[in-house]
C-alpha positions as a printed NumPy array, in Angstrom:
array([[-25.671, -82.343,  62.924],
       [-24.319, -79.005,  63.549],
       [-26.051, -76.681,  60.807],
       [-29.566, -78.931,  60.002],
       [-31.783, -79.442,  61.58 ],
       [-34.285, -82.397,  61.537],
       [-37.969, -82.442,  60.218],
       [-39.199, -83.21 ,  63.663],
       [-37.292, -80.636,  65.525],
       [-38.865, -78.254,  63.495],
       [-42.298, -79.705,  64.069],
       [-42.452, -79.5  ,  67.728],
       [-40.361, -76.282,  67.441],
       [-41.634, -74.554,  64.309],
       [-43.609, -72.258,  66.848],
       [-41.744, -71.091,  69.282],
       [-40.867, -67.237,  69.859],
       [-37.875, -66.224,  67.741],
       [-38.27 , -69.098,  65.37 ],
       [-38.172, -67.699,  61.082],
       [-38.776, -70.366,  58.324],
       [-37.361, -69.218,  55.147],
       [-38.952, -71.126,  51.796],
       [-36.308, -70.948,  49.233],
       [-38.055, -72.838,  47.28 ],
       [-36.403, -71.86 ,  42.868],
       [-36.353, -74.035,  40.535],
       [-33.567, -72.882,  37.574],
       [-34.775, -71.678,  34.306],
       [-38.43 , -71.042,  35.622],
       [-37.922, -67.901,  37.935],
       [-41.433, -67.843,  38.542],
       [-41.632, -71.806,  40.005],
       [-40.926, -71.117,  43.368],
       [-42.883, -68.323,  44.249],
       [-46.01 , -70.422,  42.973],
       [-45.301, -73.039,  44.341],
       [-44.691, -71.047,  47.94 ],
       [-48.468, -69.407,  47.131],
       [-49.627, -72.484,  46.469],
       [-48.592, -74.571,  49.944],
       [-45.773, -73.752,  52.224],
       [-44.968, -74.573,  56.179],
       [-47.209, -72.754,  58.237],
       [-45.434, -69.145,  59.266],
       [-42.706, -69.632,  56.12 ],
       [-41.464, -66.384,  54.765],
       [-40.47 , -66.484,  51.261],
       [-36.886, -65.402,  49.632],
       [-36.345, -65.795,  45.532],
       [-33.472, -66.532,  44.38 ],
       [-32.759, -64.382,  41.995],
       [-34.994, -61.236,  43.26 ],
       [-34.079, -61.599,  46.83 ],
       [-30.431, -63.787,  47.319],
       [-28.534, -62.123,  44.071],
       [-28.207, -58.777,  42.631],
       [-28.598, -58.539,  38.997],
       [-25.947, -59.904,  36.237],
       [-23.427, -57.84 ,  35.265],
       [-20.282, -58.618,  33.21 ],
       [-18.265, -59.85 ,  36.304],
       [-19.497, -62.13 ,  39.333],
       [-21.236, -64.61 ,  37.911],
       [-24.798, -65.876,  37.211],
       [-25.625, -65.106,  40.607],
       [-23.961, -62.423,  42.044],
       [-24.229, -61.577,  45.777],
       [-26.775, -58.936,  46.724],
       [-26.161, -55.321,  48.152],
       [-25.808, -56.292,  51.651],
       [-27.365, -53.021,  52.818],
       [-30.157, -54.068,  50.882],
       [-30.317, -57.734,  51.874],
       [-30.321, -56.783,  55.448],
       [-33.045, -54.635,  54.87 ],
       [-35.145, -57.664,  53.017],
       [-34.313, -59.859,  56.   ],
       [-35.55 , -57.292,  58.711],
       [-38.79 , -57.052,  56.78 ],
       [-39.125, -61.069,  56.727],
       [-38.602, -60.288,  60.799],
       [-35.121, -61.858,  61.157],
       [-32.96 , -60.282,  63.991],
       [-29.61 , -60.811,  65.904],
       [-32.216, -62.934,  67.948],
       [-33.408, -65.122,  65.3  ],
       [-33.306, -68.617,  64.636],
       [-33.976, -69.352,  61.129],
       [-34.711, -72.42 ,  59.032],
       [-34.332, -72.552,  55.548],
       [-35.587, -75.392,  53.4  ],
       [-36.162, -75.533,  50.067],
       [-37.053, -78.746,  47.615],
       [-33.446, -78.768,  45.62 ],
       [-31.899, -80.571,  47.694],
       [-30.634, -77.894,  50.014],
       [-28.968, -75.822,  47.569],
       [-30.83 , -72.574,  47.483],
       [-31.686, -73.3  ,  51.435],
       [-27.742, -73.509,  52.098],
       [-27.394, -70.598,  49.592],
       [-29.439, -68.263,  52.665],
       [-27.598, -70.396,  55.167],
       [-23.926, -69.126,  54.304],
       [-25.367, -65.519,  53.29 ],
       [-26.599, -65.086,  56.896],
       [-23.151, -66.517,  58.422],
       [-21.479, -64.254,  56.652],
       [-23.133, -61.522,  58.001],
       [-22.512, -63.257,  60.904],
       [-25.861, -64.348,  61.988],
       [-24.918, -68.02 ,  63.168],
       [-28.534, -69.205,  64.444],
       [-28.776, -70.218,  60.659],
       [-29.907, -73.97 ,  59.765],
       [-31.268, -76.277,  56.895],
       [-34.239, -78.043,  57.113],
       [-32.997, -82.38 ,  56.426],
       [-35.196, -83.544,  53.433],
       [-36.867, -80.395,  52.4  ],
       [-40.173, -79.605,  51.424],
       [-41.453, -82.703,  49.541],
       [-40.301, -85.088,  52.95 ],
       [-42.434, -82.505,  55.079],
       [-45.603, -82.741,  53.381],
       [-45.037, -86.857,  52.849],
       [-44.611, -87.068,  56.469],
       [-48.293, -85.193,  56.639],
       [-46.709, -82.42 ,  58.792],
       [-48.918, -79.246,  58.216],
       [-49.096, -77.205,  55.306],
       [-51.088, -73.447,  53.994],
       [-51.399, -71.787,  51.503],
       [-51.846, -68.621,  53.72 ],
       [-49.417, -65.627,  53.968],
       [-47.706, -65.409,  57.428],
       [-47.899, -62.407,  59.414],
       [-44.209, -60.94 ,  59.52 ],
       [-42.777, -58.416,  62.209],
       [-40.836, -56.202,  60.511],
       [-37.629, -55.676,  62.58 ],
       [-33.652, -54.743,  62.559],
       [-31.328, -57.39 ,  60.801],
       [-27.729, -56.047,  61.989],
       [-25.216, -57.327,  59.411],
       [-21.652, -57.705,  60.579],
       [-19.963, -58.951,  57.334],
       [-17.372, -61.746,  58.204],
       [-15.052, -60.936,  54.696],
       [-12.853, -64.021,  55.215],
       [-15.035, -66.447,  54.781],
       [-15.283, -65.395,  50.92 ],
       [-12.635, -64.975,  47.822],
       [-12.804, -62.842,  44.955],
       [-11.544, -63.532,  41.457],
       [ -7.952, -62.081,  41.772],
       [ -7.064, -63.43 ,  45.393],
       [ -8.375, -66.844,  44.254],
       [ -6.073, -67.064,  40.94 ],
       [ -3.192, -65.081,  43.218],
       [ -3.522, -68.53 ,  45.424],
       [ -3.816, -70.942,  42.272],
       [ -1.112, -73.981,  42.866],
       [ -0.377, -72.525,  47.067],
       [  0.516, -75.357,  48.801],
       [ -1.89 , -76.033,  51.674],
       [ -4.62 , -74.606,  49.445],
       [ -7.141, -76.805,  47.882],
       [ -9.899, -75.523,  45.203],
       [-13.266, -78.054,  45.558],
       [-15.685, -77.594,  42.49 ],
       [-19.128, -78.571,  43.103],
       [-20.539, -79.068,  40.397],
       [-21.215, -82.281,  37.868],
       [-18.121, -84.339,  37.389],
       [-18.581, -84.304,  33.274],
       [-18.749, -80.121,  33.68 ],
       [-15.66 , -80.273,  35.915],
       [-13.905, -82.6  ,  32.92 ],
       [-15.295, -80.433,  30.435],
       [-17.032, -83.349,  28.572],
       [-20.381, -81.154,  28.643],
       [-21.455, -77.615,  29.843],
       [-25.594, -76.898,  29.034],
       [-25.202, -74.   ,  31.138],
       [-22.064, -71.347,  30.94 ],
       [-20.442, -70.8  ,  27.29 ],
       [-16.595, -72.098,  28.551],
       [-16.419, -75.917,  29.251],
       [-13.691, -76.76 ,  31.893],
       [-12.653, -75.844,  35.641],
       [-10.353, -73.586,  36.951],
       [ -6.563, -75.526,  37.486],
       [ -6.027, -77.526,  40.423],
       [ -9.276, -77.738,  41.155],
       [-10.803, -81.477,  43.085],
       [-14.227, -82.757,  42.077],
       [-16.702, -82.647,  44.985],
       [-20.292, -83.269,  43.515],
       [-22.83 , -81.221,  46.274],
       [-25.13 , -83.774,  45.78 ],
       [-22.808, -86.417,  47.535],
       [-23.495, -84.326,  50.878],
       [-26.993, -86.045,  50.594],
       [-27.703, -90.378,  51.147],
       [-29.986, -91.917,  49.101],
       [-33.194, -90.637,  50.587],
       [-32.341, -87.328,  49.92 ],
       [-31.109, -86.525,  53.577],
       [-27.747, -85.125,  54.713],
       [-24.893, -87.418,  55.489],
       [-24.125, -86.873,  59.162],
       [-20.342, -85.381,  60.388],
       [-18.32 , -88.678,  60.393],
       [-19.872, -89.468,  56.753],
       [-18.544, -86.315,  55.086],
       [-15.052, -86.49 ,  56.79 ],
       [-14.945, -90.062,  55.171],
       [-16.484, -88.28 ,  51.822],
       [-13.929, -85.373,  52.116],
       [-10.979, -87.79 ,  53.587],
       [ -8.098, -86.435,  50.882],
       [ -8.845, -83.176,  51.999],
       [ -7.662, -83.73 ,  55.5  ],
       [ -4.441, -82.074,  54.591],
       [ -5.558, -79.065,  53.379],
       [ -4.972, -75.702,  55.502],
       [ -7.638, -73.655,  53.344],
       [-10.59 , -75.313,  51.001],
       [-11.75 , -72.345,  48.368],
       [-15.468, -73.889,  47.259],
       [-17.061, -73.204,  43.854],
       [-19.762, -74.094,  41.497],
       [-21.278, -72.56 ,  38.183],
       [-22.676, -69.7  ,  39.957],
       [-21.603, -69.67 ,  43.574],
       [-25.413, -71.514,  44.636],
       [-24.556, -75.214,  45.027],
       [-21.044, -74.34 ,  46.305],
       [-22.936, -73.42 ,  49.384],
       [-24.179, -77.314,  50.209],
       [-20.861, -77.938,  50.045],
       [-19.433, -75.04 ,  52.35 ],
       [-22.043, -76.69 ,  54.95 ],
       [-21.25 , -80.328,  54.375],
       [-17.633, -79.219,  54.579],
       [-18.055, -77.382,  58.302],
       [-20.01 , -80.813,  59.191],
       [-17.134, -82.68 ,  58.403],
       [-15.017, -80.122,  60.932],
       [-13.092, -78.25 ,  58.478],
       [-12.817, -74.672,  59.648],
       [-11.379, -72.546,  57.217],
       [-13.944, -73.011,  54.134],
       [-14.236, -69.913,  51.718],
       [-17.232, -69.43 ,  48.981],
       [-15.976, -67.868,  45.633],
       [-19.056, -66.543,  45.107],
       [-19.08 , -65.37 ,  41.512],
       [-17.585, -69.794,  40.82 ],
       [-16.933, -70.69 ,  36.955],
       [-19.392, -68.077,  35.628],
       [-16.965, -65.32 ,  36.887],
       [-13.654, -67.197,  36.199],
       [-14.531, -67.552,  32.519],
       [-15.922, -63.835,  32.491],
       [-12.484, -62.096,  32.546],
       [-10.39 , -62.951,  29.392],
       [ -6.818, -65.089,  29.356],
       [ -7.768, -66.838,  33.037],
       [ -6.845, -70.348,  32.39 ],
       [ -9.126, -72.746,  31.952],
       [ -8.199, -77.003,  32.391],
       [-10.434, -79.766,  31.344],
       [-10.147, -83.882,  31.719],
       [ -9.282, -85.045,  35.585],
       [ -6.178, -84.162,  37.694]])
Protein backbone atom coordinates (compact mmCIF):
# COMPACT_ATOMS: atom_id res chain seq x y z
CA UNK A 1 0.00 0.00 0.00
CA UNK A 2 1.13 3.32 -1.03
CA UNK A 3 0.29 5.68 2.07
CA UNK A 4 0.25 2.83 5.22
CA UNK A 5 2.30 1.36 6.36
CA UNK A 6 2.26 -2.06 8.17
CA UNK A 7 2.61 -2.78 12.00
CA UNK A 8 5.77 -4.68 11.37
CA UNK A 9 7.46 -2.22 9.17
CA UNK A 10 7.18 0.07 11.81
CA UNK A 11 8.55 -2.36 14.35
CA UNK A 12 11.80 -3.11 12.81
CA UNK A 13 11.81 0.53 11.54
CA UNK A 14 10.25 2.56 14.35
CA UNK A 15 13.99 3.53 15.19
CA UNK A 16 15.70 4.53 12.58
CA UNK A 17 17.16 8.21 12.06
CA UNK A 18 14.50 10.49 10.57
CA UNK A 19 11.67 8.29 11.63
CA UNK A 20 8.46 10.67 13.74
CA UNK A 21 5.45 8.70 15.20
CA UNK A 22 2.57 10.93 15.60
CA UNK A 23 -0.29 9.54 18.30
CA UNK A 24 -3.47 11.06 17.21
CA UNK A 25 -5.07 9.30 19.40
CA UNK A 26 -9.15 11.74 20.14
CA UNK A 27 -11.89 10.31 20.90
CA UNK A 28 -15.13 12.86 20.00
CA UNK A 29 -17.01 14.46 22.74
CA UNK A 30 -14.21 13.73 25.41
CA UNK A 31 -11.37 16.22 24.30
CA UNK A 32 -9.43 15.17 27.09
CA UNK A 33 -9.46 11.07 26.06
CA UNK A 34 -6.65 11.08 23.96
CA UNK A 35 -4.16 12.93 25.63
CA UNK A 36 -4.71 10.44 28.68
CA UNK A 37 -4.72 7.86 27.08
CA UNK A 38 -1.23 9.00 25.13
CA UNK A 39 0.16 9.69 29.03
CA UNK A 40 -0.99 6.68 29.94
CA UNK A 41 0.84 4.16 27.13
CA UNK A 42 1.92 5.14 23.71
CA UNK A 43 4.68 3.62 21.05
CA UNK A 44 7.95 4.20 22.29
CA UNK A 45 9.34 7.79 20.74
CA UNK A 46 5.41 8.85 19.76
CA UNK A 47 4.87 12.54 19.74
CA UNK A 48 1.46 13.58 20.50
CA UNK A 49 -1.00 15.96 18.27
CA UNK A 50 -4.83 16.75 19.66
CA UNK A 51 -7.22 17.13 17.58
CA UNK A 52 -8.80 19.91 18.36
CA UNK A 53 -5.75 21.92 20.14
CA UNK A 54 -3.21 20.95 17.63
CA UNK A 55 -5.01 19.79 13.92
CA UNK A 56 -7.96 22.65 14.00
CA UNK A 57 -8.17 26.21 14.83
CA UNK A 58 -11.02 27.21 16.90
CA UNK A 59 -14.90 27.34 15.69
CA UNK A 60 -16.03 30.19 14.21
CA UNK A 61 -19.31 30.83 12.32
CA UNK A 62 -17.91 29.47 8.95
CA UNK A 63 -15.62 26.27 8.31
CA UNK A 64 -16.98 23.84 10.16
CA UNK A 65 -16.57 21.86 13.43
CA UNK A 66 -13.09 21.52 12.68
CA UNK A 67 -11.62 24.12 10.91
CA UNK A 68 -8.05 23.92 9.51
CA UNK A 69 -5.32 25.45 11.65
CA UNK A 70 -3.12 28.63 10.92
CA UNK A 71 -0.62 26.96 8.85
CA UNK A 72 2.11 29.30 10.10
CA UNK A 73 1.23 28.04 13.31
CA UNK A 74 0.89 24.34 12.50
CA UNK A 75 4.25 24.35 10.96
CA UNK A 76 5.59 25.74 13.90
CA UNK A 77 3.82 22.81 16.19
CA UNK A 78 5.27 20.26 13.78
CA UNK A 79 8.95 21.65 13.94
CA UNK A 80 8.69 21.46 17.70
CA UNK A 81 7.41 17.64 17.49
CA UNK A 82 10.92 17.52 15.23
CA UNK A 83 9.29 16.92 11.81
CA UNK A 84 11.37 18.28 8.81
CA UNK A 85 11.47 18.23 4.92
CA UNK A 86 13.53 15.04 5.96
CA UNK A 87 11.01 13.33 7.95
CA UNK A 88 9.21 10.27 7.70
CA UNK A 89 6.25 10.26 9.83
CA UNK A 90 3.72 7.72 11.04
CA UNK A 91 0.56 8.56 12.32
CA UNK A 92 -1.73 6.10 14.04
CA UNK A 93 -4.38 6.63 16.08
CA UNK A 94 -7.20 4.00 17.58
CA UNK A 95 -10.36 5.45 15.35
CA UNK A 96 -9.83 3.68 12.79
CA UNK A 97 -7.45 5.95 10.96
CA UNK A 98 -9.49 8.93 10.92
CA UNK A 99 -7.71 11.47 13.02
CA UNK A 100 -4.26 9.59 11.83
CA UNK A 101 -5.35 10.31 8.04
CA UNK A 102 -6.62 13.73 9.30
CA UNK A 103 -2.39 14.59 9.96
CA UNK A 104 -1.74 12.49 6.90
CA UNK A 105 -3.51 14.89 4.26
CA UNK A 106 -2.56 18.10 6.47
CA UNK A 107 1.15 17.28 5.92
CA UNK A 108 0.57 16.51 2.01
CA UNK A 109 -0.83 19.51 1.67
CA UNK A 110 1.91 21.27 2.85
CA UNK A 111 3.53 19.11 0.72
CA UNK A 112 5.43 16.92 3.00
CA UNK A 113 4.80 13.47 1.13
CA UNK A 114 6.93 11.07 3.54
CA UNK A 115 3.47 10.99 5.39
CA UNK A 116 1.88 7.41 6.29
CA UNK A 117 -0.80 5.60 8.52
CA UNK A 118 -0.03 3.09 10.78
CA UNK A 119 -2.59 -0.44 9.43
CA UNK A 120 -4.65 -1.39 12.60
CA UNK A 121 -3.78 1.34 14.96
CA UNK A 122 -3.01 1.41 18.41
CA UNK A 123 -5.15 -1.36 20.00
CA UNK A 124 -3.53 -4.10 17.08
CA UNK A 125 0.01 -2.80 18.30
CA UNK A 126 -0.24 -3.46 21.83
CA UNK A 127 -2.32 -7.01 21.03
CA UNK A 128 0.51 -7.98 18.94
CA UNK A 129 2.78 -7.28 22.33
CA UNK A 130 4.92 -4.79 20.31
CA UNK A 131 6.40 -2.30 22.93
CA UNK A 132 4.70 0.26 24.72
CA UNK A 133 5.66 3.54 27.57
CA UNK A 134 4.24 5.61 29.23
CA UNK A 135 7.39 7.89 29.01
CA UNK A 136 7.64 11.27 27.17
CA UNK A 137 9.97 11.10 24.08
CA UNK A 138 12.76 13.35 23.72
CA UNK A 139 11.87 15.69 20.64
CA UNK A 140 14.44 17.77 18.47
CA UNK A 141 12.97 20.78 17.86
CA UNK A 142 13.62 21.63 14.16
CA UNK A 143 12.33 23.59 10.82
CA UNK A 144 8.99 22.19 9.26
CA UNK A 145 9.02 24.13 5.74
CA UNK A 146 5.38 24.26 4.57
CA UNK A 147 4.81 24.59 0.86
CA UNK A 148 0.95 24.69 0.73
CA UNK A 149 -0.31 22.58 -2.31
CA UNK A 150 -3.94 24.83 -2.59
CA UNK A 151 -5.44 22.43 -5.17
CA UNK A 152 -5.76 19.68 -3.38
CA UNK A 153 -8.58 21.54 -1.22
CA UNK A 154 -12.14 23.41 -2.03
CA UNK A 155 -13.77 26.06 -0.26
CA UNK A 156 -17.49 26.62 0.18
CA UNK A 157 -18.17 28.87 -2.92
CA UNK A 158 -15.91 26.97 -5.56
CA UNK A 159 -17.52 23.71 -4.34
CA UNK A 160 -21.33 24.95 -4.83
CA UNK A 161 -19.88 27.02 -8.15
CA UNK A 162 -19.05 23.18 -9.35
CA UNK A 163 -22.43 21.63 -7.94
CA UNK A 164 -24.05 19.39 -10.99
CA UNK A 165 -20.28 19.92 -13.40
CA UNK A 166 -20.13 17.10 -15.37
CA UNK A 167 -16.96 15.11 -14.70
CA UNK A 168 -17.27 16.24 -11.08
CA UNK A 169 -18.33 13.89 -8.44
CA UNK A 170 -19.06 14.99 -4.61
CA UNK A 171 -18.27 11.63 -2.16
CA UNK A 172 -19.75 12.15 1.44
CA UNK A 173 -18.18 10.15 4.04
CA UNK A 174 -20.08 9.97 6.47
CA UNK A 175 -23.06 7.42 7.81
CA UNK A 176 -25.41 6.46 5.06
CA UNK A 177 -28.71 7.38 7.39
CA UNK A 178 -26.87 11.12 7.90
CA UNK A 179 -26.26 11.28 4.14
CA UNK A 180 -30.31 10.32 3.69
CA UNK A 181 -31.12 12.57 6.35
CA UNK A 182 -33.00 9.84 8.35
CA UNK A 183 -30.84 10.95 11.54
CA UNK A 184 -28.18 13.66 12.39
CA UNK A 185 -26.96 13.40 16.48
CA UNK A 186 -24.34 15.68 15.54
CA UNK A 187 -24.87 19.06 13.24
CA UNK A 188 -28.43 20.90 13.60
CA UNK A 189 -29.35 20.43 9.48
CA UNK A 190 -30.13 16.76 8.49
CA UNK A 191 -29.27 16.07 4.76
CA UNK A 192 -26.19 16.28 2.22
CA UNK A 193 -25.23 18.69 -0.10
CA UNK A 194 -26.96 17.79 -3.92
CA UNK A 195 -25.36 15.35 -6.03
CA UNK A 196 -23.51 14.09 -3.55
CA UNK A 197 -22.53 9.72 -3.62
CA UNK A 198 -22.45 7.85 -0.33
CA UNK A 199 -18.95 6.56 0.50
CA UNK A 200 -18.97 5.36 4.24
CA UNK A 201 -14.90 5.90 5.44
CA UNK A 202 -15.27 3.02 7.34
CA UNK A 203 -15.62 0.76 4.14
CA UNK A 204 -11.79 1.70 3.46
CA UNK A 205 -11.21 -0.78 6.42
CA UNK A 206 -11.93 -5.14 6.21
CA UNK A 207 -13.28 -6.69 8.95
CA UNK A 208 -10.29 -6.74 11.23
CA UNK A 209 -10.07 -3.27 11.24
CA UNK A 210 -7.18 -3.08 8.56
CA UNK A 211 -7.09 -1.14 5.28
CA UNK A 212 -8.36 -2.69 2.12
CA UNK A 213 -5.36 -2.87 -0.20
CA UNK A 214 -5.33 -0.75 -3.88
CA UNK A 215 -7.27 -3.27 -6.09
CA UNK A 216 -10.01 -3.53 -3.14
CA UNK A 217 -10.88 0.17 -3.10
CA UNK A 218 -10.89 0.54 -6.97
CA UNK A 219 -13.53 -2.36 -6.78
CA UNK A 220 -15.15 -0.30 -3.64
CA UNK A 221 -14.94 3.03 -5.62
CA UNK A 222 -15.70 1.23 -9.21
CA UNK A 223 -18.69 3.94 -10.28
CA UNK A 224 -16.33 6.49 -9.72
CA UNK A 225 -14.02 5.44 -12.46
CA UNK A 226 -15.52 8.08 -14.63
CA UNK A 227 -15.07 10.87 -12.69
CA UNK A 228 -12.35 13.64 -13.75
CA UNK A 229 -12.42 15.35 -10.13
CA UNK A 230 -13.79 13.57 -6.68
CA UNK A 231 -14.54 16.67 -4.04
CA UNK A 232 -14.52 14.49 -0.48
CA UNK A 233 -16.54 15.52 2.59
CA UNK A 234 -17.76 14.54 5.94
CA UNK A 235 -19.44 16.36 9.01
CA UNK A 236 -16.40 18.21 9.79
CA UNK A 237 -13.74 17.64 7.17
CA UNK A 238 -11.94 14.63 9.76
CA UNK A 239 -13.22 11.32 8.33
CA UNK A 240 -13.24 12.78 4.78
CA UNK A 241 -9.55 12.37 5.12
CA UNK A 242 -9.68 8.20 5.30
CA UNK A 243 -11.37 8.57 2.40
CA UNK A 244 -9.00 11.09 0.46
CA UNK A 245 -6.30 8.20 1.30
CA UNK A 246 -8.35 5.18 0.40
CA UNK A 247 -9.25 7.14 -2.71
CA UNK A 248 -5.29 7.82 -3.84
CA UNK A 249 -4.92 3.88 -3.00
CA UNK A 250 -7.39 3.12 -5.40
CA UNK A 251 -5.21 5.46 -8.09
CA UNK A 252 -7.43 8.33 -8.38
CA UNK A 253 -5.33 11.44 -8.69
CA UNK A 254 -7.24 14.41 -8.53
CA UNK A 255 -8.99 14.03 -4.91
CA UNK A 256 -9.87 17.43 -3.11
CA UNK A 257 -10.83 17.73 0.85
CA UNK A 258 -13.64 20.35 1.53
CA UNK A 259 -12.40 20.87 4.64
CA UNK A 260 -15.04 22.84 6.50
CA UNK A 261 -17.74 19.30 4.92
CA UNK A 262 -21.59 19.59 6.04
CA UNK A 263 -20.84 21.68 9.16
CA UNK A 264 -19.80 24.59 6.81
CA UNK A 265 -22.36 23.92 3.99
CA UNK A 266 -25.26 24.25 6.43
CA UNK A 267 -23.45 27.34 8.15
CA UNK A 268 -24.19 29.88 5.35
CA UNK A 269 -28.00 30.43 4.88
CA UNK A 270 -30.20 29.42 1.49
CA UNK A 271 -27.29 26.63 0.37
CA UNK A 272 -29.41 23.78 -0.60
CA UNK A 273 -29.68 21.03 1.28
CA UNK A 274 -31.14 17.22 -0.31
CA UNK A 275 -32.07 14.29 1.77
CA UNK A 276 -33.28 10.45 0.79
CA UNK A 277 -30.74 8.66 -1.92
CA UNK A 278 -29.89 9.81 -5.50
Amino acid sequence: MLHVVTQDWLFEHGTDEHIVIVDCRFTLGQPEAGRRAYMADHIPGAVYLDLEQDLSALITEHGGRHPLPNWELFAARLGASGINHASTVIAYDDQGGAMASRLWWMLHYLGHTKAYVLDGGYAKWKQAGYPTTDEPPVANATLFNAIPQEEMLVGMEELKGSLGRPGTVLVDSREELRYLGVEEPIDRVAGHIPGAKSYFWKQSLDEQGKWKDGEAQKERFADLADAEELIVYCGSGVTACPNVLALMEAGFTKVRLYSGSWSDWISYKGNPVAVGSE
